[in-house]
Residue, then its C-alpha position, 0 to 999 in steps of 0.5 A: x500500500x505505501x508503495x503504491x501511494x508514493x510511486x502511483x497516487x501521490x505522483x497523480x495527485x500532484x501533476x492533476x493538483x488545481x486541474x478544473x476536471x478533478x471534482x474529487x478523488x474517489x478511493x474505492x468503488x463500492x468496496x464492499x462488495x469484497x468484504x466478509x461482512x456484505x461482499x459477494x466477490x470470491x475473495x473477501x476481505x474485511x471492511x476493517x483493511x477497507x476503513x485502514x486503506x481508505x485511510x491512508x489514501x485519504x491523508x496521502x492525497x489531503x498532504x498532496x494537494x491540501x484543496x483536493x477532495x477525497x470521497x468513497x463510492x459505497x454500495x448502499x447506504x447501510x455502511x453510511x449511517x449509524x440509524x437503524x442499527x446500521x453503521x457508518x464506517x467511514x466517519x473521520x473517527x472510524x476511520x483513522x482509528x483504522x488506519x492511524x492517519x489523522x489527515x485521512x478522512x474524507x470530505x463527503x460521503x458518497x452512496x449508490x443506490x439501486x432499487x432492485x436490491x434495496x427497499x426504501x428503508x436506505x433509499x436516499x430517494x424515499x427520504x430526505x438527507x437529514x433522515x440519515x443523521x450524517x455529519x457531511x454532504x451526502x452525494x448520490x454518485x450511481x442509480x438508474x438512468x431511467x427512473x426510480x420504478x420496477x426494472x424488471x429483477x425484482x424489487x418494486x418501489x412503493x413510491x415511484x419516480x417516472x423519469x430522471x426529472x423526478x429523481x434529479x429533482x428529489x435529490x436536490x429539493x431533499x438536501x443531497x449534495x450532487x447526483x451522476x446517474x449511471x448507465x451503461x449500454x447493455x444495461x437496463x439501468x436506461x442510457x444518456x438519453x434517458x438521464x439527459x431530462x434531469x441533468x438539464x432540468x437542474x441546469x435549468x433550476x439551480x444553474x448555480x450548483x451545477x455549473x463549472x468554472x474551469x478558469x482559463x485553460x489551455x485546451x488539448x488538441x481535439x481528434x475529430x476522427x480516427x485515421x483509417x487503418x490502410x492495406x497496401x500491396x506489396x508491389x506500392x512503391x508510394x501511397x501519396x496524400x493519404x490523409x490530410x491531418x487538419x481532418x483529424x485533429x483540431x485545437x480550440x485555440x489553434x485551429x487546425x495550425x497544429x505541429x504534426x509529428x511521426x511519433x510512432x513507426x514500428x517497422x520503418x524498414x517496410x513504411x517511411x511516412x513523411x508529413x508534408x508542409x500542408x500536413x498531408x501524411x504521405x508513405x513510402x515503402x519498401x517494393x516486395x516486403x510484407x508486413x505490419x507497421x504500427x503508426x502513431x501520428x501526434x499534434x502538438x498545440x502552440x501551448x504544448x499540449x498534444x493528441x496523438x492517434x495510432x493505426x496500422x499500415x498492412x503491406x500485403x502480398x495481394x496474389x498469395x497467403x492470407x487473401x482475406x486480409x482487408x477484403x470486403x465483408x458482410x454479415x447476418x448481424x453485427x452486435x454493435x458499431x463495436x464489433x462488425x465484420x470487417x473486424x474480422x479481416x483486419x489482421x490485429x488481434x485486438x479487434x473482433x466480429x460478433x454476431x447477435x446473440x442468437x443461432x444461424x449467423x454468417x459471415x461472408x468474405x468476398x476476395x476480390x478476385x478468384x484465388x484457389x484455397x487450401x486453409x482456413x484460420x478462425x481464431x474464435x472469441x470466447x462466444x465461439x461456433x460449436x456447429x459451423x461450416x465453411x462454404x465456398x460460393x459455386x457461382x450459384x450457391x453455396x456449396x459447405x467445404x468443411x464441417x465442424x459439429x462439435x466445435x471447442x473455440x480457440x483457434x480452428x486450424x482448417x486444411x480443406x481435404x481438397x483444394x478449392x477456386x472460388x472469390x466468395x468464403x462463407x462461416x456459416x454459423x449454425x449453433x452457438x458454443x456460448x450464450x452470446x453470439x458468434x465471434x471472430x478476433x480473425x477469419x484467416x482465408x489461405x490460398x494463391x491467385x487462380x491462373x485461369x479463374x473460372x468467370x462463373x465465380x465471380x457471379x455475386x452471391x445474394x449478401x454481397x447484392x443486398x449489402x449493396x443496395x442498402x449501402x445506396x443512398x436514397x434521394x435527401x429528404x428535408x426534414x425539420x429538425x430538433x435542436x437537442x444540447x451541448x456543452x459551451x464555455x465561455x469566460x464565465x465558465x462551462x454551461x449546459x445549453x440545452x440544445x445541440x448544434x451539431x450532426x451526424x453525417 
């Protein structure tokens, strides 16, 4: 512990002191959950070493920035209060008779509340904050995001707030020092849209208590976008104006007259990137190499402050080994924006396809061209295929070169008994080896360009004609529009503005 608080915490605390963004330093969140006496983790501890290390944290941080706040994250107020039998754990006396630092008490306490697990007997939401008789502010730093009601995993509210309005509104009108809804987007705790009525609501009521004067700051350079990954040919000699980098970053007090930098180039034998006086980034390469180079292009500010973005260049051999690489690619479903099928043919292991969380799902690779495979690589996610099949498209159909009925995940390592011409590679997903869906780190597809390819394989199986009629834009339809919000600075500090000036395009 005291190694971790001089070489982490104490270093931390020092470089953020004064910084506008720290609102206060949390020790722990929900601690007791790995405790003895209320935990439900394998391993548990007792709330006694949570008290001692909250302690020392505490008093660490205080001396290293003595205007800092330190709170605590607990899972309900049953550790919080001495009402009712309960016990408040973290009160200053408690607390550095834990640990035996005076200075390691924390400026306000912090509660989560969930009303599928508790009743109102410890809801900060059912009464007012003085009924807990605490000696500090009270902040309600989690609870649903859509409202205080039944949300379907047990527990009904006997009072119910309908929306985040009425729960934002309840905190601040009964005494609570500050509220965060929480959400997440696979939980059925809601999302922003549905907190977003409550944040502006108080916005609108009590601006005075929300609104955050950050003083006059530098602003990081701001990344407006990724910069794409690229797979290059191995026969390239240059890929020129590749990207204009004024599209990628921007600064709030420079604009886009930022300094450009190469910070990053793991393979500058395979890829020189060279960044031109109007910021193009520009590549050369080494004719007949093949490899990965991971790029990191970084923008420094006139104050100094700097952003940075990493991709990845692929140099290919486009005629033989892994034809797949960076090929075009459609699915059944992809689970999320997060996890769709090109993924799964981008040759980094830090990337996957995953279908939805259902049986009978594909995935399909069109090569580009007519090649002749011999081997098929999946390197599976954890939700991986127990019954699958590789196809190959005949020009007409799909036509099944290996089946798996029985699949155990990891890696399927595949030679195809015989070898086989075709542009168009399908998994054909058929029962899940887990409760989630299908999911591909890779789909590796081995094979060397066919001489004399076989012109009825390039017919387009159905996916890839469907795929492309959706991707055609139909003709623009006006609509009228909402203005929604946004955050806004000004001299007088940040403000929510409830509307958003900006679009999708």
């Amino acid at each position: 512990t005291q190694a971790y608080i001089d070489n982490a915490l104490i270093p931390m605390v020092e470089a953020l002191a004064g910084h506008p963004g720290i609102v206060a330093w949390e020790i722990f969140n929900e601690p007791e959950g790995t405790t003895s006496e209320f935990g439900w983790t394998d391993q548990r501890t007792d709330m006694a070493h949570i008290q001692q290390f909250v302690n020392l944290l505490a008093g660490a941080v205080h001396r290293a920035d003595p205007e800092a706040q330190v709170t605590n994250g607990s899972w309900n107020l049953r550790v919080l209060t001495d009402i009712d039998g309960m016990t408040n754990y973290y009160t200053d006396e408690r607390l550095i008779e834990a640990g035996g630092d005076v200075d390691g008490t924390l400026d306000f306490y912090s509660v989560h509340y969930y009303p599928e697990w508790f009743d109102e007997t410890t809801s900060p939401f059912h009464n007012h904050v003085s009924h807990w008789e605490l000696d500090k502010p009270l902040v309600v730093g989690e609870f649903p995001a859509t409202a205080m009601m039944d949300l379907g995993m047990g527990y009904l509210p006997e009072t119910r707030l309908r929306n985040s309005i009425e729960t934002y509104t309840f905190l601040y009108e009964n005494g609570y020092a500050g509220a965060l809804a929480w959400t997440f987007y696979t939980s059925p705790h809601g999302d922003i849209v549905d907190a977003k009525p409550g944040m502006l609501w108080i916005n609108r009521i009590a601006p005075e208590v929300v609104q955050v004067d950050i003083g006059d700051v530098d602003r990081i350079p701001v990344i407006q976008q990724p910069i794409e990954n690229a797979f290059v040919p191995n026969d390239t000699a240059a890929l020129e104006n590749y990207v204009d980098l004024t599209q990628i970053f921007s600064d709030a007090e420079d604009g886009t007259a930022l300094t450009y930098d190469v910070t990053e180039n793991s393979r500058p034998d395979l890829v020189t990137p060279t960044i031109s006086d109007d910021s193009l980034l520009s590549f050369a390469f080494t004719v007949g190499e093949t490899g990965t180079s991971n790029l990191e292009i970084t923008a420094t500010d006139s104050g100094g402050n700097f952003s940075s973005v990493d991709f990845v260049v692929q140099v290919v051999d486009p005629n033989r080994g892994n034809v797949a690489l960076g090929k075009d690619v459609v699915t059944s479903t992809d689970e999320s924006a997060g996890y769709v099928g090109a993924y799964a043919v981008d040759g980094l292991a830090n990337t996957r396809w995953s279908s939805v969380y259902v049986d009978d799902q594909w995935l399909d690779v069109d090569l580009g061209s007519v090649f002749t495979i011999s081997q098929v690589v999946l390197k599976w996610e954890t939700a991986f295929g127990e019954h699958y099949q590789i196809q190959v498209w005949d020009g007409s159909a799909w036509q099944t070169v290996f089946e798996e009925p029985a699949g155990d995940g990891d890696i399927d390592d595949i030679s195809l008994t015989e070898q086989v011409d075709t542009r168009y590679v399908r998994m054909n997903g058929i029962t899940r080896g887990e409760e989630w869906g299908f999911s591909l780190w890779e789909f590796e597809i081995y094979g060397t360009l066919a001489e004399n390819g076989d012109a009825a394989l390039e017919t387009t199986p159905e996916s890839f004609l469907l795929a492309a009629a959706e991707a055609t834009p139909e003709a623009t339809v006006t609509t009228d529009s909402m203005l929604l919000y946004s955050f806004e600075t000004d001299t007088e500090g940040w403000r929510l503005a409830d509307y958003w000036a900006g679009g999708l395009g």
